[in-house]
C-alpha positions in Angstrom: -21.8 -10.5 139.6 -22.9 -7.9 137.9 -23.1 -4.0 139.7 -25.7 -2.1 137.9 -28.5 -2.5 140.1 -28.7 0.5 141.7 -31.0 1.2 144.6 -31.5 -3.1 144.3 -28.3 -3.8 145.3 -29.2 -4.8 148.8 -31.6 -7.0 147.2 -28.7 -8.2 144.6 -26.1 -8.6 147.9 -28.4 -10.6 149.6 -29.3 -12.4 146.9 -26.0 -13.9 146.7 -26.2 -14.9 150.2 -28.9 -16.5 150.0 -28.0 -19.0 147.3 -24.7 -19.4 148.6 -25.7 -20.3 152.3 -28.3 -22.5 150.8 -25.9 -24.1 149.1 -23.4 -24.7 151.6 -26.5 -26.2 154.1 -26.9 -28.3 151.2 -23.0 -29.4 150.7 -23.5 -31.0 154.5 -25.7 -33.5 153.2 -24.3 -34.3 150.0 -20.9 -35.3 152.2 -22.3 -37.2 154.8 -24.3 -39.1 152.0 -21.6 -39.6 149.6 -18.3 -40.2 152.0 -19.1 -43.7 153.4 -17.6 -44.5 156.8 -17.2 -40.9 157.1 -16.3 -40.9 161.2 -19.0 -40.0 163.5 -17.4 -36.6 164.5 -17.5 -35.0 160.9 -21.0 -36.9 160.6 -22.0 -34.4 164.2 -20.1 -31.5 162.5 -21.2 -31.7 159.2 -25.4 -31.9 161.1 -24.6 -29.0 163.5 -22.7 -26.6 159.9 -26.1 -27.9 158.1 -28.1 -26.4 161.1 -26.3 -23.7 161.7 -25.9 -22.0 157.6 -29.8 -22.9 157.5 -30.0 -20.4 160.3 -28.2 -17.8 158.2 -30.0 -18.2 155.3 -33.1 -17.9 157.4 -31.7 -14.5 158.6 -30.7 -13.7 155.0 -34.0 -14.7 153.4 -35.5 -12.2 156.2 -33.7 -9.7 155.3 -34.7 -9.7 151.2 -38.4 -9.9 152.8 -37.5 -7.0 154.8 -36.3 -4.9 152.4 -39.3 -6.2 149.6 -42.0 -5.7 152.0 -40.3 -2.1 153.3 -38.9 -0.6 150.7 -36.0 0.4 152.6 -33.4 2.0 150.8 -29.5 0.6 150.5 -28.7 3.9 152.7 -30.8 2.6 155.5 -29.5 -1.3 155.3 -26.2 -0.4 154.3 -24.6 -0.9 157.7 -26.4 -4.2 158.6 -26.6 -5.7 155.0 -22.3 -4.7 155.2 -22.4 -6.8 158.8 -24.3 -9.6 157.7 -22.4 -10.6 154.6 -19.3 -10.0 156.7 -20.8 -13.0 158.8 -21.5 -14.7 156.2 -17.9 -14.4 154.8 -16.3 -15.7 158.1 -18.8 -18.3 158.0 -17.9 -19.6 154.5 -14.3 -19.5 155.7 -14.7 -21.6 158.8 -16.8 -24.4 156.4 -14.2 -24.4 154.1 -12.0 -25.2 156.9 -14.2 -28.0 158.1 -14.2 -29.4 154.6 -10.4 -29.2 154.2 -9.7 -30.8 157.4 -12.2 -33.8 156.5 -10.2 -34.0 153.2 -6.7 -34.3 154.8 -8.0 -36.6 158.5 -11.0 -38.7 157.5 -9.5 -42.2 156.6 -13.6 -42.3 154.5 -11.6 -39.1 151.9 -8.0 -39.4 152.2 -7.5 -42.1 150.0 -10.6 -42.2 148.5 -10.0 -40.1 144.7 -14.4 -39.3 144.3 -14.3 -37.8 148.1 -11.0 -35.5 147.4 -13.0 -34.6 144.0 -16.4 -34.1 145.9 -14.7 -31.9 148.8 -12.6 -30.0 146.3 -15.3 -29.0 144.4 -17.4 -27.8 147.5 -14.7 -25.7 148.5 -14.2 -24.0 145.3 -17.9 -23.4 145.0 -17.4 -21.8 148.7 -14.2 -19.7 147.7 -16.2 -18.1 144.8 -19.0 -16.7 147.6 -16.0 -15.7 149.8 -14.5 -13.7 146.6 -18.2 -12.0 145.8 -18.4 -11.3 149.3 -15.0 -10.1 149.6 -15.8 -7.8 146.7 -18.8 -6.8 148.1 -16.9 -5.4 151.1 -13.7 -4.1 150.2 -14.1 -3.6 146.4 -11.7 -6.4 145.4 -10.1 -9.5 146.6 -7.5 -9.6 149.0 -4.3 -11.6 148.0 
């Protein structure tokens, strides 16, 4: 990510949220479509994770109106721009959880080499939003 946008780097934060929650909402369906036999509990969690980073990228995508429409400057969103990619951080945490835990318990991934290939790849495309958004709020990633 680049930082030379200037007074646009609200617009540039939220950017990355957006895509990234997008994403994610989208990584539900791809794993209950691909993991067949994937048990009904991770099929319920994977539909209420869907539902529920929809509803952040909702609140993202509202923002980036907000601040088009407004013209608000990054003094004035700072705060809540700062508290909302925080969320959006502990979010992307807690999914990667979900996906690790389907990995190592769901008899439709553990031995199954596409699934462990599919669910590693989600979480590394998650881990590099945590690190932007770990960036974003402390200027580097944490070890």
């Amino acid at each position: 990510m680049q930082y030379y946008y200037g007074n646009q780097m609200p617009l540039r934060l939220l950017d990355e949220a957006e895509f990234w929650k997008h994403q994610e909402a989208e990584h539900t369906e791809v794993i209950r479509e691909a993991l067949n036999g994937l048990e009904p509990e991770y099929v319920q969690a994977l539909k209420e994770w869907e539902q529920a980073l929809t509803e952040t990228h909702q609140q993202v995508v509202s923002y980036v109106e907000t601040v088009n429409r407004m013209g608000y400057t990054f003094e004035e969103l700072q705060e809540q721009v700062t508290e909302l990619i925080k969320y959006c951080l502990d979010e992307s945490l807690k999914f990667i959880d979900l996906c690790r835990e389907i990995e190592a318990n769901s008899a439709a991934a553990k031995d199954n080499p596409f699934a462990k290939t599919l669910l590693n790849h989600i979480i590394r495309e998650s881990e590099y939003f945590v690190g932007i958004a770990r960036i974003i709020l402390y200027g580097h990633t944490p070890a």
